[in-house]
C-alpha positions in Angstrom: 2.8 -31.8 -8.2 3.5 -31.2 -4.8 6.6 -31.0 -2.8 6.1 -28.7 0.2 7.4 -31.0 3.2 5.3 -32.9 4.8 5.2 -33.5 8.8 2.9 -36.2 9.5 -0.4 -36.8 9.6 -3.0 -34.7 12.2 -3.6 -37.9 14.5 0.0 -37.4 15.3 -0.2 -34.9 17.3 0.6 -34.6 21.2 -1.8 -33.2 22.8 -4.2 -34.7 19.7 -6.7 -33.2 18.2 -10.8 -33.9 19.1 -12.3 -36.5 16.6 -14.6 -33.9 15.0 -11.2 -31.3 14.0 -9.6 -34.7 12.3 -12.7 -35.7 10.6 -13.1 -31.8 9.1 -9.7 -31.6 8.3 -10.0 -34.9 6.3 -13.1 -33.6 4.5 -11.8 -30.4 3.5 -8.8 -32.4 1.9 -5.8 -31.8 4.4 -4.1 -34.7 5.0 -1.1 -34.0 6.3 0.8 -31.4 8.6 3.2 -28.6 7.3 6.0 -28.0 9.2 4.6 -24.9 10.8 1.4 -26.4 11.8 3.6 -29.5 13.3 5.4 -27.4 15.0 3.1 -24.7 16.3 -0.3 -26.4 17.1 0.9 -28.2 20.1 2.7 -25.1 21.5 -0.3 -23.4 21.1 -2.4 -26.1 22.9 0.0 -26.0 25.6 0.1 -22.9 26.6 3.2 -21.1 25.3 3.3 -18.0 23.7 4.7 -18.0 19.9 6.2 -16.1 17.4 6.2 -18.0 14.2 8.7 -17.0 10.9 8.1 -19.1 7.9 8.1 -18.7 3.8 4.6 -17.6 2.4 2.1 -20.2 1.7 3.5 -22.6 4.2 -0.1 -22.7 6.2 0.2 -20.2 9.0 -3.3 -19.7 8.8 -4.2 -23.3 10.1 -1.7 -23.3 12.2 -3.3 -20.5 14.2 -7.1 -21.4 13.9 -6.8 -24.7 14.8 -5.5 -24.2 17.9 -8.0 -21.6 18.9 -11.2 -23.6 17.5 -9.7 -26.7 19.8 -9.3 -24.3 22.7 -12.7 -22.7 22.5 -14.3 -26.2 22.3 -12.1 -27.4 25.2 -13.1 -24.9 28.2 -14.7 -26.5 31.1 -17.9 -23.4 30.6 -19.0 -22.9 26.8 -18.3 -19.1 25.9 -21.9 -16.9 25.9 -23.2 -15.2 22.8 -21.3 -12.2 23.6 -18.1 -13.6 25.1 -14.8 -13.4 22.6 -12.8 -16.4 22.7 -10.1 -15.3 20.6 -9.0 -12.1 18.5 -7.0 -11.8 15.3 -5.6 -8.8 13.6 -4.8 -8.5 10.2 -3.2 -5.4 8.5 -5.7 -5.5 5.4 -9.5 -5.9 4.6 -8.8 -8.8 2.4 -6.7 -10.9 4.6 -8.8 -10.4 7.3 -11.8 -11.5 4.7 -9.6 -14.5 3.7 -8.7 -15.4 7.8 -12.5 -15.4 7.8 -13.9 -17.2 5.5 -11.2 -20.3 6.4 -12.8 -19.9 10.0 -16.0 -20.1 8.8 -15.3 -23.2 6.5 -13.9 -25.1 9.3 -16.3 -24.3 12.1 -19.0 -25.9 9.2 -17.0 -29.0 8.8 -17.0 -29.7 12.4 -20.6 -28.7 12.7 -19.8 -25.8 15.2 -20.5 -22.9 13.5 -23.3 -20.7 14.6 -24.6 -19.4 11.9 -26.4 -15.8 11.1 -29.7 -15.6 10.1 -30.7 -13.2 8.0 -34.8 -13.9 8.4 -36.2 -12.3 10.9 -38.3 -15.1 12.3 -35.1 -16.7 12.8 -33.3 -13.9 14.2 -36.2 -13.6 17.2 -36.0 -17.1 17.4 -32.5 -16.8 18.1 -32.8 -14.1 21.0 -35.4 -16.6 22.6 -33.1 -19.9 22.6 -30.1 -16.8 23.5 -32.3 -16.0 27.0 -33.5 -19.5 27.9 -30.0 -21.3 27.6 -27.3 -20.5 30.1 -23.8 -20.8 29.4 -23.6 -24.1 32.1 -26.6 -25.4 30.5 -25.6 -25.5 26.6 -25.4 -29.1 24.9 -21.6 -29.9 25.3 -22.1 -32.5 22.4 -23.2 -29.1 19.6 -21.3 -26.5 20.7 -21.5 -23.3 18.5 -19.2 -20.7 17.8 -20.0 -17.6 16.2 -17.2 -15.1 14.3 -17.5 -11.9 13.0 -15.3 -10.0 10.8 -14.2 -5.9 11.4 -12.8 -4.6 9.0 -14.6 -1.2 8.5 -16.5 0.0 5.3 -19.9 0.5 7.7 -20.3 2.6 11.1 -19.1 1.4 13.9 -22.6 1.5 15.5 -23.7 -0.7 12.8 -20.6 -3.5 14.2 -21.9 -2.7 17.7 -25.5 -4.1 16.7 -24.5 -6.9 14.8 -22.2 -8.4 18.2 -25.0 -7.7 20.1 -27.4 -9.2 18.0 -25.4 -12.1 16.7 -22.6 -12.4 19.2 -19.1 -13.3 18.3 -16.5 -15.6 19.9 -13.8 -15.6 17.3 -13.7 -11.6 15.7 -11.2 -10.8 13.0 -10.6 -7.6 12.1 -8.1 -4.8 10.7 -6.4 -2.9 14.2 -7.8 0.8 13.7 -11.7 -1.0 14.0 -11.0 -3.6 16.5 -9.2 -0.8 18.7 -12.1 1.2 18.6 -14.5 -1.3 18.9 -12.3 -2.9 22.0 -11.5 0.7 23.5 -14.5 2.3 23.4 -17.2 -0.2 23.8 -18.0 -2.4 27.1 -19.7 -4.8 25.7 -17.2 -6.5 23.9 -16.4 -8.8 26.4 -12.6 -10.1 26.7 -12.7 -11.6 30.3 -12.4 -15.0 28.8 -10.3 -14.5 26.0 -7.4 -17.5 25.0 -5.8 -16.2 22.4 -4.7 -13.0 20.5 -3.2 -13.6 17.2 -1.0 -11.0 15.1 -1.2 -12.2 11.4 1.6 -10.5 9.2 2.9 -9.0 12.1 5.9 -7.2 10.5 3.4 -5.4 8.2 1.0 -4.6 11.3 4.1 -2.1 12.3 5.4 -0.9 8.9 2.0 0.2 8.2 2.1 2.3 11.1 -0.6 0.4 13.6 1.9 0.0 16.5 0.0 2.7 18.7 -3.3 0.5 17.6 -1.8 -2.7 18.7 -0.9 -1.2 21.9 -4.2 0.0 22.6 -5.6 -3.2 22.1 -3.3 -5.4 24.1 -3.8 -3.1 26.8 -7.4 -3.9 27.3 -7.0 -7.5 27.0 -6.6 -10.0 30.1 -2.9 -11.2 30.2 -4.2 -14.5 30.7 -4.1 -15.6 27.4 -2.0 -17.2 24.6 -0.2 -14.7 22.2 0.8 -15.4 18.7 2.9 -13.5 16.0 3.1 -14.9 12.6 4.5 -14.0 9.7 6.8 -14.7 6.6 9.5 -12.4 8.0 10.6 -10.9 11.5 12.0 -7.1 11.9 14.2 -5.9 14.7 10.7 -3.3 14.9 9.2 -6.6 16.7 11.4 -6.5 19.3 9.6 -4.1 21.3 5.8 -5.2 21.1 6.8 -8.8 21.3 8.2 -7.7 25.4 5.2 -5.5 25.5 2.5 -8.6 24.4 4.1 -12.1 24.9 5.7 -14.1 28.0 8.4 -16.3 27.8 7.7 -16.8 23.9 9.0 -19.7 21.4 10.3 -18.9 18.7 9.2 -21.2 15.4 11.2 -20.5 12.4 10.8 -22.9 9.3 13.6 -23.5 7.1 13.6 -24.3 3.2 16.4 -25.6 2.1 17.5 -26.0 -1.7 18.3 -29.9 -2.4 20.8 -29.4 -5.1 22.9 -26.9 -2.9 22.1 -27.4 0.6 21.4 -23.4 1.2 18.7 -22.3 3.2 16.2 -19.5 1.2 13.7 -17.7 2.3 10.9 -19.2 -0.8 9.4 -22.7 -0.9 10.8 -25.1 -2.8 7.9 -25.2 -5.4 8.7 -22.0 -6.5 10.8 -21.0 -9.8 12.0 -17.9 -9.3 13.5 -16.0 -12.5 14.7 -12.6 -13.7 14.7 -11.3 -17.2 16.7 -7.9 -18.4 15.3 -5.8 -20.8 14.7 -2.0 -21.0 11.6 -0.4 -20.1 10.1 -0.1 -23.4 10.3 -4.0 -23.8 8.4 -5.3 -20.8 4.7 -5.1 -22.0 5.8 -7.1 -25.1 8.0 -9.4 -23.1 4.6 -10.4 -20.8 3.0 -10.9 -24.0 5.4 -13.7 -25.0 5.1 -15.4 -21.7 1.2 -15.2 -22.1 1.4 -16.8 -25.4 4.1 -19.4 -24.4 1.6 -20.5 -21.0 -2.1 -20.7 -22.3 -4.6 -21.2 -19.7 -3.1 -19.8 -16.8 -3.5 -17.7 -14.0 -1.4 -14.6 -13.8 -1.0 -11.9 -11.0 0.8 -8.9 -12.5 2.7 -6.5 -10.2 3.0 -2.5 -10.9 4.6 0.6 -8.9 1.6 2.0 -8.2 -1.9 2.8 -8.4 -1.9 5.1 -11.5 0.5 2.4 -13.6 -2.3 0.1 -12.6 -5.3 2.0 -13.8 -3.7 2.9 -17.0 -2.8 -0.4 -18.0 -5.8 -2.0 -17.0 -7.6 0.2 -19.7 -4.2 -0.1 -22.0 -3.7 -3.3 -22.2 -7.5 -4.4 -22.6 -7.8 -2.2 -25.6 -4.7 -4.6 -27.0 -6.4 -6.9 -29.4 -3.6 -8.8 -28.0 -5.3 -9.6 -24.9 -9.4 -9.9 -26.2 -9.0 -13.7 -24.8 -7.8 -12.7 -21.3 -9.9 -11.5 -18.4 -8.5 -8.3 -16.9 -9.0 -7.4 -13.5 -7.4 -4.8 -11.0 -7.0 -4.6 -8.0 -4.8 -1.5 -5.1 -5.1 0.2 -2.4 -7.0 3.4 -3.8 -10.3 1.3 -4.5 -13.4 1.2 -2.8 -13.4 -1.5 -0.1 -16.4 -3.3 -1.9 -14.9 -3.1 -5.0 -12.0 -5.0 -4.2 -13.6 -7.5 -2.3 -15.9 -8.0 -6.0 -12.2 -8.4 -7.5 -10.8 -10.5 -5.8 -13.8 -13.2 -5.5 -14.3 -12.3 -9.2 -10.7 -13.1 -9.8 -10.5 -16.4 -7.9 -13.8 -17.6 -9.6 -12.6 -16.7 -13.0 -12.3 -19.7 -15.9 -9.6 -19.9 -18.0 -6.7 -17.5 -19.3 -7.1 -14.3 -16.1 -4.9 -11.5 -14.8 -4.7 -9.4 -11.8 -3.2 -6.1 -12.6 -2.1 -4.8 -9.0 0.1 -2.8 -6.7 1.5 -3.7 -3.1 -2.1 -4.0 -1.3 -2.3 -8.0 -2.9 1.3 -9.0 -2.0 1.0 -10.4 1.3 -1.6 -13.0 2.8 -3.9 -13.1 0.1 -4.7 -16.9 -0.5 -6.0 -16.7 -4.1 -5.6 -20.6 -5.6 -4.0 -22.0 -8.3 -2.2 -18.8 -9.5 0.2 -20.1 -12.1 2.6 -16.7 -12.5 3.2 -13.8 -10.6 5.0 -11.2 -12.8 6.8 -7.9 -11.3 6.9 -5.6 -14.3 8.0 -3.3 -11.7 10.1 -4.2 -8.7 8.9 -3.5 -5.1 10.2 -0.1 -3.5 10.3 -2.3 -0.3 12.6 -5.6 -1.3 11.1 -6.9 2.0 7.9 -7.4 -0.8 9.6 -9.5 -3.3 8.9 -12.7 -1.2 5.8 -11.7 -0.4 4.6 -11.0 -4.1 6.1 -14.4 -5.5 4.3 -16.0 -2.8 1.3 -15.5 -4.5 1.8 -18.5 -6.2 3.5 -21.9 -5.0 0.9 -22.3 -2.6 1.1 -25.6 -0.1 3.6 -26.7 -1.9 1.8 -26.7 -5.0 4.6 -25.3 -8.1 4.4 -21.6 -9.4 6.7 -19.6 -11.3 7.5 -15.9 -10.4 9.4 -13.5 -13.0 10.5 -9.9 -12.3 12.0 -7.5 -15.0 14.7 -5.6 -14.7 16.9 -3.0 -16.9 20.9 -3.7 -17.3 21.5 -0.8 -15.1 19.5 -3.0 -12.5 20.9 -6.3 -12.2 23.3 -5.7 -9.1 19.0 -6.5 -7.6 19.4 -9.5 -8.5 22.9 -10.6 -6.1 21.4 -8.0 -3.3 18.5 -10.8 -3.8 20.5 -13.9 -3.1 21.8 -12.2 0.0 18.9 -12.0 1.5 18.2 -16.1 0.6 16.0 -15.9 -2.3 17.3 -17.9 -5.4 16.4 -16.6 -8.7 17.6 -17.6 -12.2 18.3 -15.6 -15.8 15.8 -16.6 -18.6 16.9 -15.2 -21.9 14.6 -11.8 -23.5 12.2 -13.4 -26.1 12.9 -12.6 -29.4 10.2 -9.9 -31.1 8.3 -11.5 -34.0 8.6 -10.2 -37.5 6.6 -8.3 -39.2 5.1 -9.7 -42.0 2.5 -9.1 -45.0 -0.2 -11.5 -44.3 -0.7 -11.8 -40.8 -2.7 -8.7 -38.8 0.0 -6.4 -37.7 -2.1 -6.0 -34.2 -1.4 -9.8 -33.5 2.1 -9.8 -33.6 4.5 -9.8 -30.8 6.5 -6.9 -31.4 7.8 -4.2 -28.8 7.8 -1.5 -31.8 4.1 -2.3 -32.9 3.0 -2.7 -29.1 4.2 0.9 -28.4 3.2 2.4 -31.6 -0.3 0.8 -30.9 -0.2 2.0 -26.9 1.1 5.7 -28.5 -2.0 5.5 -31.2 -4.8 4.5 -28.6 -3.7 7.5 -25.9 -4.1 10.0 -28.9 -7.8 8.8 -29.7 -8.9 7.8 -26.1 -8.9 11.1 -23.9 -9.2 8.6 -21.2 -6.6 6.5 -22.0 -4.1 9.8 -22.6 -4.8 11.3 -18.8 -4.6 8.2 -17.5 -0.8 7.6 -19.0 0.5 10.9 -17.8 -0.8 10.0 -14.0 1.1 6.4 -14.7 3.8 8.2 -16.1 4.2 10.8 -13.2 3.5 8.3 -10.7 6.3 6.0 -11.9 9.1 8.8 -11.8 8.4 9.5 -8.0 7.7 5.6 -7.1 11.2 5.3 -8.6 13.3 8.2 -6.5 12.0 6.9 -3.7 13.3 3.5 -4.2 14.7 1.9 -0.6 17.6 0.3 -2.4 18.4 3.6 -3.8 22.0 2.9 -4.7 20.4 -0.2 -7.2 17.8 1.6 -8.5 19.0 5.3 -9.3 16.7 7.4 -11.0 19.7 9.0 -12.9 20.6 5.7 -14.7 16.8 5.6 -16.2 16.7 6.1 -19.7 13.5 8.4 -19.5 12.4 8.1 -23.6 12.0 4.4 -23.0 10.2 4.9 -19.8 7.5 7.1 -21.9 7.7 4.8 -24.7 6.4 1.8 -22.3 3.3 4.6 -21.4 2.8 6.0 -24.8 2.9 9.5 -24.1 2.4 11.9 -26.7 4.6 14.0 -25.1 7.0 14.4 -21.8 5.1 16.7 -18.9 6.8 18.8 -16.9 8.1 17.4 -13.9 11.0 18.9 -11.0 12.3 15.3 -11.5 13.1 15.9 -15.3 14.5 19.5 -15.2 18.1 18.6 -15.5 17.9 15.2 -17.2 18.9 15.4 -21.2 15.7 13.2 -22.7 15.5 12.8 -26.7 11.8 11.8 -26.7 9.8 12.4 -29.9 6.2 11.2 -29.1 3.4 12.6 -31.1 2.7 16.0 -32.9 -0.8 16.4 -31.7 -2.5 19.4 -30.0 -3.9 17.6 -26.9 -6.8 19.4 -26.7 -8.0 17.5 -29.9 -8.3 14.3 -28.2 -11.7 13.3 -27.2 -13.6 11.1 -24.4 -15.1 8.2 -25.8 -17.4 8.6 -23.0 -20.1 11.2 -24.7 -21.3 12.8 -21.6 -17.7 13.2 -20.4 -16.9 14.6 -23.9 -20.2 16.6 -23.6 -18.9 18.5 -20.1 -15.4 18.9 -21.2 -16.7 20.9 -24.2 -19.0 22.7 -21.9 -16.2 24.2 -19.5 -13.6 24.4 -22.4 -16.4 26.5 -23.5 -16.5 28.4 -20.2 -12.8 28.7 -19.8 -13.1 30.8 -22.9 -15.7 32.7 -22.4 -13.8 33.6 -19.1 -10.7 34.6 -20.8 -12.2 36.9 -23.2 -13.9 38.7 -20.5 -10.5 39.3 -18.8 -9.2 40.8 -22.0 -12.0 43.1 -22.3 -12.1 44.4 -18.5 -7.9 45.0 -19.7 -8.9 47.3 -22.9 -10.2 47.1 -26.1 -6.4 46.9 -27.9 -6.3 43.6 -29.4 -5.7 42.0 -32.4 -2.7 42.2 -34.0 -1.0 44.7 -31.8 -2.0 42.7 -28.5 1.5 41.1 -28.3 2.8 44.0 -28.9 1.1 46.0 -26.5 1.7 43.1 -23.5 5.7 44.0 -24.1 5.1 47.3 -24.1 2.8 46.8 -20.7 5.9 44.4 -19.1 8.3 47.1 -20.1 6.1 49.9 -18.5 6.2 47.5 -15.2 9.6 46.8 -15.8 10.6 50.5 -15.4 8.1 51.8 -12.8 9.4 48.9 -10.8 13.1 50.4 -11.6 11.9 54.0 -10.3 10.1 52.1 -7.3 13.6 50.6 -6.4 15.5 54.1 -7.1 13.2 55.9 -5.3 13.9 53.6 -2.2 17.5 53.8 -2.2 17.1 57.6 -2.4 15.0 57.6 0.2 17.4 55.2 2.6 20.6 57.9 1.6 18.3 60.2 2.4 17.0 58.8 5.7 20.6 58.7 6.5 22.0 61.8 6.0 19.3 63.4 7.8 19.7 61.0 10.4 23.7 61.9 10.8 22.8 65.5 10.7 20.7 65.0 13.6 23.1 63.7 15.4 25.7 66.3 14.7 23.2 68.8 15.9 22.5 66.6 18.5 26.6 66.1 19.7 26.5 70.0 19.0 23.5 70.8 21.2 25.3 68.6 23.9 29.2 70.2 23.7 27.2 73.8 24.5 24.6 72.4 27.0 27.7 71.1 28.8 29.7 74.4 28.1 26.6 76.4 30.0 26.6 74.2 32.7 30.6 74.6 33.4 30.0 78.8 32.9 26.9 78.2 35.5 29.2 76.1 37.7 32.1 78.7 37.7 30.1 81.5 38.6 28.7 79.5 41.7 31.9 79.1 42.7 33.2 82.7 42.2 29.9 83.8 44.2 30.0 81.5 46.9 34.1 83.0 47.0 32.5 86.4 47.4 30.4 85.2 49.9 33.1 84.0 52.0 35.3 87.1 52.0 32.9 89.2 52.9 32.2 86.6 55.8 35.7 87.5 57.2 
């Protein structure tokens, strides 16, 4: 079921759209408006600047494209092979992938893409028909655009060669690239550019790409439409919006709640709920809604990258989760490797989850996502729309869930401020324990942990992995932006280690002066194995080197070892203890002695001075007495 708004159908639009954009928009299934498209394509397509707020998964991405497809095909001279027509910036690889790959599918609807071909036959082919057909002379019934994506992962000679060879009138890309690309390179050719389009704008600044952004427009003609979209506006926009847009409308698109008549920041197809529960509970309190929604698509939220790695091995070591494909995905991977994810993820059949942090809560477009669950809340609340928006897409119903502790449910009123509905679901019951059924398929927070605690101390893997997690999670948390909801001083640390199954507590600055009762697991650490053989193989090799290394140390020290080695260390820090003593004696002797001589000096010195000046009055009295003489004799 659907029930985003709908604002017409495309036909109704002043100034309308060309035949071939309807008929594409038909075949790809969209059928009628949004709201934002409504009310930003014809602003677009008559010239105004615009800065567009709306909730996530309202259509933005349309509601820029269209406009610029329908303005390149509308110039009185077709753009050249090497002339961009429009630019859009995205703050991440995958939302500038997703931006693409839309482009791409509409440009082949209407039968104006220019494709790239890889055979090179066709690619000389290409040059030919490229040097025989002039821009005036190009059939105005097939015109072809051509876009390229920049988003890095290759040299940027290697992007230089493929607009040269291929050409690119709509280019996508990630700001540091594009700035480089734009800044340093002539032969990207803005001269005729309509449109530059900020996607996520907000995020574009918090990510620290102002300078970039700057850069860019600052090469650009000013001749040419400007667009800022995103789901919400800061006060941070304030300046780049004078520095990059004229005169611009503002579009902001309301949801507001039928039953109450209050605006919110979400769509309306979205269920928003909270659960409380302590730390310890939360991977068993996922299980029961796994079990409870068969057959669904789940994106899974964590603090950070570590809590994502662990779990991703954690969890699919669960026999709990054998029927569920596990995937992960933040911000730490290798660009390839998360573009594999994520097209692996949308592809997947069947009962799937996304394990990730931050890097997939904004923009991403991955369909039919039933749940998005935040075992951990965001550190920026501005991210809590963004990561429920992950589901509810075009109006299409989702449900989002977050967890939090007791000590944390003040989050959930500071939520509600800021426009974003949520309701309590009661904590799901733990199943018993019984005789006859495998203990390692029941839904139990106890047997959960104890298995989580049991795998770390077989899997040496698995028991670095939780300690990273663990670590990770204790600074993620301190360095919470609501700070005054979430205090690290509230956290009941034991339950936190619990959740991780560590075997024991590490030492951490943040847990010097917290009182934690946390029994764990009475193993030496060093027992624990790599599944991995080879990895076991090396570890064994340097432990084996480590020790070789320290015995050589304690024979360069002296042959006394054994049993009186510890006693002969204490008697070697008490030997340094008392030469050090001496050392420090011997200084302050030397300082009372430095002084003394010093004050002597300077009696002898006062002394030296009292007779020098005694001298000089006896030499000055017997001048006088002479020169007396002198005078009487004179007379």
């Amino acid at each position: 079921m659907e029930s985003i708004a709908n604002a017409g159908t495309w036909d109704s639009l002043n100034p309308k759209l060309l035949d071939d954009t309807l008929q594409a928009l038909s075949l790809l299934g969209y059928t009628q408006m949004t709201p934002v498209q409504a009310s930003t394509i014809p602003l677009f397509l008559n010239s105004k600047d615009v800065i567009v707020e709306a909730v996530t998964g309202s259509g933005k991405t349309l509601a820029f494209l269209i406009p610029i497809i329908e303005m390149i095909k509308r110039r009185e001279r077709n753009l050249g092979k090497n002339k961009i027509g429009a630019i859009i910036i995205s703050p991440t690889r995958e939302l500038a992938k997703q931006i693409h790959d839309v482009c791409i599918q509409l440009l082949e609807a209407m039968g104006n893409l220019k494709e790239v071909k890889e055979d090179k036959e066709d690619e000389d082919q290409d040059e030919n028909e490229e040097e025989e057909v002039d821009d005036e002379k190009m059939d105005e019934d097939k015109i072809l655009i051509s876009t390229q994506l920049f988003i890095g992962g290759n040299s940027v000679q290697e992007d230089i060669q493929k607009f040269q060879k291929y050409g690119g009138n709509i280019v996508i890309g990630t700001p540091g690239r594009l700035e480089d690309l734009l800044k340093r390179h002539v032969i990207f050719n803005t001269g005729d550019l309509e449109a530059l389009i900020l996607d996520e704008a907000d995020r574009l600044l918090d990510m620290g790409f102002e300078k970039s952004l700057r850069n860019i427009i600052l090469n650009l003609p000013k001749q040419r439409r400007t667009g800022l979209f995103s789901a919400t506006m800061s006060d941070a926009l304030t300046d780049l919006i004078k520095a990059g847009l004229r005169n611009p409308v503002r579009v902001m698109v309301k949801v507001e709640d039928i039953s109450t008549k209050d605006i919110q920041r979400t769509p309306q197809s979205l269920d928003i709920c909270y659960l409380i529960c302590e730390n310890n509970e939360k991977i068993a309190q996922f299980c029961h809604i796994l079990k409870n929604e068969p057959d669904k698509k789940f994106i899974v939220y964590f603090a950070t990258c570590s809590c994502v790695d662990y779990y991703f091995k954690a969890l699919g070591a669960l026999p709990l989760f054998e029927n569920y494909s596990l995937f992960s995905l933040h911000g730490k991977m290798d660009p390839k490797r998360r573009e594999n994810v994520y097209k692996n993820f949308i592809s997947a059949i069947g009962s799937s989850i996304l394990l990730c942090t931050d890097v997939a809560a904004r923009g991403l477009d991955i369909p039919d996502v039933d749940w998005v669950i935040q075992i951990d809340p965001p550190q920026d609340p501005k991210c809590f729309a963004h990561r429920c928006g992950r589901t509810a897409r075009l109006g299409k119903e989702g449900k989002a869930i977050v967890f939090l502790t007791p000590k944390e449910d003040t989050y959930v009123d500071f939520l509600k401020i800021r426009k974003i509905p949520m309701k309590e679901i009661d904590k799901y019951q733990d199943e018993e324990i019984q005789e006859n059924v495998k203990r390692t398929s029941i839904i139990n927070t106890k047997l959960i942990n104890e298995q989580l605690l049991k795998n770390n101390s077989k899997d040496r893997e698995l028991y670095e992995k939780s300690i990273k997690a663990f670590v990770s999670w204790v600074r993620a948390y301190n360095e919470h932006q609501v700070s005054y909801i979430f205090r690290f001083k509230n956290v009941d640390v034991a339950l936190v280690a619990e959740a991780y199954g560590l075997l024991r507590l590490p030492r951490m600055p943040e847990l010097k002066n917290k009182k934690i009762e946390y029994k764990g697991l009475d193993i030496d650490p060093e027992t624990i194995k790599y599944k991995d053989k080879t990895r076991e193989k090396q570890r064994q090799i340097r432990l084996l080197k480590e020790k070789e290394g320290k015995l050589n140390n304690k024979q360069k020290k002296g042959k006394k070892g054994g049993k009186n080695e510890a006693w002969s260390q204490k008697k070697q820090l008490k030997e340094r203890r008392l030469e050090r003593r001496e050392k420090r004696e011997r200084k302050r002797d030397a300082k009372t002695r430095n002084k003394v001589l010093a004050m002597q000096k300077e009696e002898e010195m006062r002394k030296e001075a009292e007779k020098r000046k005694r001298e000089l009055e006896d030499e000055w009295n017997e001048l006088r007495e002479e020169a007396k003489l002198l005078k009487k004799k004179k007379n």
